[in-house]
C-alpha positions in Angstrom: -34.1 28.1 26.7 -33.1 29.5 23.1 -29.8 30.1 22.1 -31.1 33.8 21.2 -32.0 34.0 25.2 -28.6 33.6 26.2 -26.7 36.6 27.2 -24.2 38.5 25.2 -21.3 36.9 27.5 -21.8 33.0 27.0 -22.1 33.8 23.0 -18.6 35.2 22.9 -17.7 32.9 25.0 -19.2 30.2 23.2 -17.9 32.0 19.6 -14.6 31.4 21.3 -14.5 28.1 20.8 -16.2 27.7 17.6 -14.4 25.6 15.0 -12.5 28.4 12.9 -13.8 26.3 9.4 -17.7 26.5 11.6 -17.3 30.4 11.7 -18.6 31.8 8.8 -21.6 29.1 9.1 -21.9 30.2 13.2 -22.0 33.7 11.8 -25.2 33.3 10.1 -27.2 32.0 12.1 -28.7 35.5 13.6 -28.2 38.8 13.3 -27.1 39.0 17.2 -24.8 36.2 17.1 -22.9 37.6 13.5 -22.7 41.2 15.5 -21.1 39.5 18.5 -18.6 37.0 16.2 -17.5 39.4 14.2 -14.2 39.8 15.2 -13.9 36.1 15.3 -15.0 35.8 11.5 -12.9 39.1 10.6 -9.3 37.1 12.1 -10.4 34.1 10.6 -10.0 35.6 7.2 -7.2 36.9 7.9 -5.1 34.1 9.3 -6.3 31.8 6.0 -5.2 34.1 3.8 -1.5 34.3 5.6 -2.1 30.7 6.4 -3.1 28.2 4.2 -0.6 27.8 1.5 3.2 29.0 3.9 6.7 28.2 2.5 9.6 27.7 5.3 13.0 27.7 5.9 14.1 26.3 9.5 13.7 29.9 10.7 10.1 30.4 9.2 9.4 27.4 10.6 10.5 28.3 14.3 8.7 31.7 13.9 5.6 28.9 12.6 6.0 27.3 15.7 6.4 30.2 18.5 3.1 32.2 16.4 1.0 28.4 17.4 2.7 28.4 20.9 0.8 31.7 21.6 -2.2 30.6 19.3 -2.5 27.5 18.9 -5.6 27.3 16.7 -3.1 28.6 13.7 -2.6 25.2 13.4 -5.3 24.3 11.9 -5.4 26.5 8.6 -2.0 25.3 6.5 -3.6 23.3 3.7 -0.2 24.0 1.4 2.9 23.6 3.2 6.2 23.8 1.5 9.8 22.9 3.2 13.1 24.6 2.2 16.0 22.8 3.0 19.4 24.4 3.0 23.0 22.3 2.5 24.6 25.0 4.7 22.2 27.1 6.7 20.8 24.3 8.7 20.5 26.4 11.7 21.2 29.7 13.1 24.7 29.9 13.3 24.6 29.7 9.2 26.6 32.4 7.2 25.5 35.8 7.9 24.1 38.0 5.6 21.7 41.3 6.8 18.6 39.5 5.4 19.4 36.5 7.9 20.6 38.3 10.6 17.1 40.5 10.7 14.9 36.6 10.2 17.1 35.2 12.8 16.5 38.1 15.7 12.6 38.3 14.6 12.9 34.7 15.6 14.6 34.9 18.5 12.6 37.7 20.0 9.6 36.1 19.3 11.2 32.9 20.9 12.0 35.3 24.3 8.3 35.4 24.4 7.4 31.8 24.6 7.3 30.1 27.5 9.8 26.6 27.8 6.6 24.8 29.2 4.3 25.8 26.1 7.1 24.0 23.8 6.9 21.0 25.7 3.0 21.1 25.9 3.4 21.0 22.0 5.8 18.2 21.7 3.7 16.0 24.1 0.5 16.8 22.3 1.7 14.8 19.5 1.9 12.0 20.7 4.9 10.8 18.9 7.7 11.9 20.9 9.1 9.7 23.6 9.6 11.5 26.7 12.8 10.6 27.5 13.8 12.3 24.0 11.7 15.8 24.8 15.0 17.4 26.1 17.0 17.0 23.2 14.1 18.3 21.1 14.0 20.9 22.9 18.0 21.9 22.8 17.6 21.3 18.6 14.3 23.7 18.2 16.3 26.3 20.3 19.5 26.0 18.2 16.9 26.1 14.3 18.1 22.7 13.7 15.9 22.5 10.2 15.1 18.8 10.6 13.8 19.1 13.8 11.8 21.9 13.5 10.3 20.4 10.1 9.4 17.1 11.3 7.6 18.8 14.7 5.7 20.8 12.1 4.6 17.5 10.2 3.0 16.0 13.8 1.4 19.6 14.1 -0.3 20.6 11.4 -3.4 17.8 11.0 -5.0 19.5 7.9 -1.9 19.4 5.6 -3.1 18.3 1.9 -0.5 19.5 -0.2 3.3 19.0 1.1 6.1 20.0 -1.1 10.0 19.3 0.2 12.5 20.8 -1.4 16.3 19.1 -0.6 19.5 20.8 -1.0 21.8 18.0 -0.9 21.0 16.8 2.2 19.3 14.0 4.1 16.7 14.6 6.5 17.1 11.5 8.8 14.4 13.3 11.5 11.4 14.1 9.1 11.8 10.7 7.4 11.8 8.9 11.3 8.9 11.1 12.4 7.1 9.7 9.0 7.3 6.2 10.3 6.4 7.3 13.7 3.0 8.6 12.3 2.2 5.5 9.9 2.9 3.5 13.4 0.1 5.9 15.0 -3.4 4.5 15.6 -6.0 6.9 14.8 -7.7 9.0 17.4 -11.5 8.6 18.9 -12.5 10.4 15.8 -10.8 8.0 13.2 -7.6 10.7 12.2 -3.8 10.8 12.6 -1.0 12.9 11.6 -1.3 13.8 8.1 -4.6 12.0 7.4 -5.3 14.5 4.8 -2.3 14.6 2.9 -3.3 13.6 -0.7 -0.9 15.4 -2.9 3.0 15.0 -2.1 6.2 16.8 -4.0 9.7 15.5 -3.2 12.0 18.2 -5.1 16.1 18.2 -5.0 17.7 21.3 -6.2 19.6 20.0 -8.9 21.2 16.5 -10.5 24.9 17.5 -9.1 26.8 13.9 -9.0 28.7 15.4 -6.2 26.2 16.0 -4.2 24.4 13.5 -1.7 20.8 12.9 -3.0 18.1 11.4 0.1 15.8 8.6 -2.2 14.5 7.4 0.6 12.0 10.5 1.1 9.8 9.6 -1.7 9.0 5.7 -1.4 8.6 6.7 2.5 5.9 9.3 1.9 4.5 7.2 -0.8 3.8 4.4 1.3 1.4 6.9 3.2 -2.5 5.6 3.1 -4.7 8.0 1.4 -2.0 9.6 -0.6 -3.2 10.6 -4.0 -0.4 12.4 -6.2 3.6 12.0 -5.8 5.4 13.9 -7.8 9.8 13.6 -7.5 12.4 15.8 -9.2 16.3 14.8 -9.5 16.0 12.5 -7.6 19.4 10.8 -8.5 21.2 7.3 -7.7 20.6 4.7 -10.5 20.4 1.3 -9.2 22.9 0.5 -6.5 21.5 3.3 -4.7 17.9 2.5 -5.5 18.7 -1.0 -3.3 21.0 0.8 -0.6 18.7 3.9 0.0 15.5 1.8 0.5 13.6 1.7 -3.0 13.2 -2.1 -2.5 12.9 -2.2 1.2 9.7 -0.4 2.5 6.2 -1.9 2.4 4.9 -0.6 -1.0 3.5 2.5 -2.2 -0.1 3.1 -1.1 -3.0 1.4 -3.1 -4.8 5.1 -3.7 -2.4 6.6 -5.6 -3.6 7.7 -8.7 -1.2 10.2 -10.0 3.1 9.5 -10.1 5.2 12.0 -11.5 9.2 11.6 -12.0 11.4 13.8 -13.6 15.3 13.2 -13.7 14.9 10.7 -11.0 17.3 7.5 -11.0 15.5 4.0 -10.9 16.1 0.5 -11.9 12.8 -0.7 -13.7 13.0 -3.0 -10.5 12.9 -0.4 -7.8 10.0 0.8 -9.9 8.4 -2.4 -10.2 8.2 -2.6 -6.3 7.0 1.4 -6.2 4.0 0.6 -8.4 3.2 -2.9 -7.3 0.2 -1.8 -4.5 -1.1 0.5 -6.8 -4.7 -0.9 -8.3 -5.9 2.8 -9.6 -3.2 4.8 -11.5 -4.5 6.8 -14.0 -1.3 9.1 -15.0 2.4 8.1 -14.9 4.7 10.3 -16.5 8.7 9.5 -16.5 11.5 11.8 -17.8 14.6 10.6 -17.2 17.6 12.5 -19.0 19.7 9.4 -19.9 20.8 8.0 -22.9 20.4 4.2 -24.0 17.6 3.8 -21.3 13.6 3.4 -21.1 10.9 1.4 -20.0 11.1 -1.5 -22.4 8.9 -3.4 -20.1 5.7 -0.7 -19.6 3.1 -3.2 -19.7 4.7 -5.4 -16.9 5.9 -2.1 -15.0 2.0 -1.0 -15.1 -0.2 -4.4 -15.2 -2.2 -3.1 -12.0 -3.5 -0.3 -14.1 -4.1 -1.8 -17.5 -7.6 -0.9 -16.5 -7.3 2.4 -15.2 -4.3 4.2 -16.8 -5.2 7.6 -18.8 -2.5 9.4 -19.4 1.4 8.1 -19.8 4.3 10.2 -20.4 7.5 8.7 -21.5 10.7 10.0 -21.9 14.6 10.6 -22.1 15.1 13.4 -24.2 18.5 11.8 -25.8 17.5 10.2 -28.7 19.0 7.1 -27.8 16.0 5.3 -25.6 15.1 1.5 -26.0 11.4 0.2 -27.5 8.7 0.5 -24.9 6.5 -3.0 -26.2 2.6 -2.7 -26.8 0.4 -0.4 -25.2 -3.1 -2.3 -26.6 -3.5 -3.9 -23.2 -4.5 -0.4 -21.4 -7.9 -0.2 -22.1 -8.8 3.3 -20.9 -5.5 4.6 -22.1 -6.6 8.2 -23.9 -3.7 10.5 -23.6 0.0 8.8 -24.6 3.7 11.1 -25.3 6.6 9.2 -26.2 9.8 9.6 -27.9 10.1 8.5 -31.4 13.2 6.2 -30.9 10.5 4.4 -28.4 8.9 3.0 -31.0 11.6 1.6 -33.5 12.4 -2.1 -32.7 15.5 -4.0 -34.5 15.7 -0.4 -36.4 12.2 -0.8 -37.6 9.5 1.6 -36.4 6.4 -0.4 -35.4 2.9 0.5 -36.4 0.6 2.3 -34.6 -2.0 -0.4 -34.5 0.3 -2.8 -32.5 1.3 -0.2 -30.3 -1.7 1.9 -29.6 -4.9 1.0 -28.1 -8.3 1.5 -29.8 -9.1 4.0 -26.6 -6.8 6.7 -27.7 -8.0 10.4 -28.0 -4.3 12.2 -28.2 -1.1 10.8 -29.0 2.0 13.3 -29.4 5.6 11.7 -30.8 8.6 13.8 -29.4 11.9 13.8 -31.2 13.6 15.0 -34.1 13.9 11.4 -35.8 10.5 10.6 -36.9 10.4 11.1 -40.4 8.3 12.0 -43.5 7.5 8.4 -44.2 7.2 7.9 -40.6 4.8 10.1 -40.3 2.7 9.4 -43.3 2.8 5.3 -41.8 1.5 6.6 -38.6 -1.3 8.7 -40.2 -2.2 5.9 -42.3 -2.8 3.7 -39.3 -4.7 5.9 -37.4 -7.1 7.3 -39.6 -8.0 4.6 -42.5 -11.2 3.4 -41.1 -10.3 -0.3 -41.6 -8.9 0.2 -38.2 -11.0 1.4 -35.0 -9.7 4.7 -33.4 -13.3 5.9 -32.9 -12.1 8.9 -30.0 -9.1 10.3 -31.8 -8.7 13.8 -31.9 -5.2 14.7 -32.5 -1.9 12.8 -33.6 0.8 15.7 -32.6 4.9 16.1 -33.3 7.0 18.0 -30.8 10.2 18.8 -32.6 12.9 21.3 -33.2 10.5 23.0 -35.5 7.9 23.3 -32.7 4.6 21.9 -31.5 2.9 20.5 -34.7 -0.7 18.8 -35.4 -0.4 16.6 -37.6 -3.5 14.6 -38.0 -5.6 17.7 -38.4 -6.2 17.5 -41.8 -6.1 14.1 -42.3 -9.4 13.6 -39.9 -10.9 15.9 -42.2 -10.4 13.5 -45.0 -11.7 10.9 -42.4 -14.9 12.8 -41.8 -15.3 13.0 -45.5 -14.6 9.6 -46.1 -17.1 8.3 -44.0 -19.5 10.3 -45.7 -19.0 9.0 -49.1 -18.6 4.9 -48.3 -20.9 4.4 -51.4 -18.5 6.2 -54.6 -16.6 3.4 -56.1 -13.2 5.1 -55.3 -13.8 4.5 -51.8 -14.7 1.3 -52.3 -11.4 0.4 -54.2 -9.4 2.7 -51.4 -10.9 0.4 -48.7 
């Protein structure tokens, strides 16, 4: 028999249980069959457009969590999800306020709705909650407790690529256990686990405030993720003794696939990054800003030896004027895009040359600071473009300054050009 011969009953019951990523596919395959899923297609569309990227608070995630209670396919459309964490308003007996207090009732109404055994079909699902714990889950969903409600949404959601967390001062001790509850899961018949899509992770504290208590833990943790592609952290503060008391030098190692690290403002000992980049065999961009004076990454080509082969772009800087000499960069052989601070390149108070520094793979090089000078600049030009030395893929040697965003090497590779064109003339012959 022929799907077409079936009656218009088993397709709708069949389009019920059609893959919501299969639908628009399903939908095509006759004219009978798109008339009878229609409705199936329509709601698809509209739950990925309110679905796939969400940003949540603990009370946008309960309301998250009662909407998949009733419907529990919704789980499988966030792609983009983005956790808000709050110093004061961990749950719902937070300060009131007449936008709260409406959130908080369209929460709890919706919570009136949802059956107790539905919650505890959810938390069993996972897999990764005990049993004997499910009661006190339980009591801190009902009560918005933030890091409850944000690590169940971690176990939930299996087609999360994108996860952003934004801390407010405060640690989440439940998301970081639930982390290494799923890198202790074995995969399922069909080879996946929590968060076995999850390429591209953002660890984000709300400012640098020294009073303030600052989790570093979050961000080795989720690095140490397999498959994880891009981690990107933001004031992440606690130079050194907290590097070794929060865990920087005591989990397993970052994850060989990242390719991609990002740290602004965040407070490491070369060592603590030493162990964070010590798995990784395929970076190809690292950039680190840290706003401190009298430090930098005198030791890059140590820090980085797993990627002298693969590392494309590197950002480095401190934005004080004061940082310390970063060493060669010639051993990167696919290096192409490089930003430094000028005072990263003066060593005993002499600024080095660009031919012991750079490697013969560079395409863009750009020299922040206010304290390269006119000579400086006219050394570093001289370097890069006489054709005695081999910079065959440069395109633009760039000054960020107080008096803007400048190229400086534009007309100078128009000499270069023209230069190569007239080897034979007996000036150029003396000039070489």
């Amino acid at each position: 028999m022929s799907f077409n011969a079936l009656p218009n009953e088993l397709i709708y019951q069949i389009s019920q249980r059609v893959q919501p990523a299969d639908l628009e596919n399903y939908g095509r395959t006759s004219h009978r069959v798109k008339e009878i899923a229609a409705t199936f297609v329509q709601e698809y569309r509209q739950l990925k457009t309110e679905y796939t990227k969400i940003s949540v608070n603990h009370v946008g995630a309960a309301k998250m969590l009662y909407e998949m209670c009733a419907r529990p396919w919704i789980a499988l459309y966030p792609e983009s999800v983005e956790f808000r964490g709050h110093r004061s308003w961990r749950t719902f007996e937070g300060p009131p306020n007449r936008e709260r207090t409406a959130l908080v009732a369209e929460v709890v109404s919706k919570r009136s709705l949802v059956d107790e055994a539905d919650l505890r079909d959810i938390l069993r699902r996972t897999e990764l909650i005990p049993s004997h714990e499910v009661e006190g889950w339980l009591e801190k969903i009902n009560t918005g407790d933030e890091d409850y409600l944000f690590a169940l949404m971690l176990a939930c959601l299996p087609n999360i690529r994108r996860l952003t967390i934004r801390l407010d001062h405060t640690k989440l001790e439940q998301v970081k256990e639930m982390i290494r509850s799923i890198k202790q899961q074995p995969p399922n018949v069909h080879g996946d686990r929590a968060l076995s899509k999850l390429k591209a992770v953002y660890v984000l504290e709300k400012d640098t405030s020294e009073n303030g208590v600052c989790d570093l833990e979050m961000f080795p943790l989720l690095a140490s993720l397999p498959g994880i592609q891009s981690m990107h952290g933001r004031n992440l503060v606690g130079m050194y003794r907290d590097c070794y008391r929060d865990g920087w030098l005591n989990y397993p190692g970052a994850s060989p696939t990242i390719e991609h690290i990002f740290l602004e403002t965040c407070g490491m000992s070369v060592e603590g990054l030493e162990k964070l980049c010590n798995s990784i065999k395929g970076l190809r961009t690292f950039k680190y800003i840290a706003h401190r004076a009298g430090w930098g990454l005198h030791r890059i080509s140590d820090l980085l030896k797993n990627a002298r082969g693969s590392l494309e772009e590197l950002v480095l800087s401190t934005g004080s004027g004061q940082s310390r000499f970063i060493g060669t960069l010639r051993g990167f052989t696919a290096l192409k895009h490089v930003k430094v601070d000028t005072d990263m390149l003066f060593h005993r108070g002499k600024m080095s040359r660009a031919v012991d520094i750079l490697p013969a793979s560079i395409e863009t090089a750009t020299i922040a600071g206010n304290s390269l000078t006119r000579p400086h600049e006219e050394q570093f030009l001289s370097d890069l473009y006489r054709p005695s030395f081999s910079y065959p893929n440069l395109r633009k040697l760039q000054v960020d300054d107080s008096w803007g965003h400048r190229d400086i090497g534009k007309d100078r590779l128009k000499f270069q050009k023209e230069f190569h064109k007239q080897t034979s003339s007996s000036w150029m012959l003396r000039y070489r």
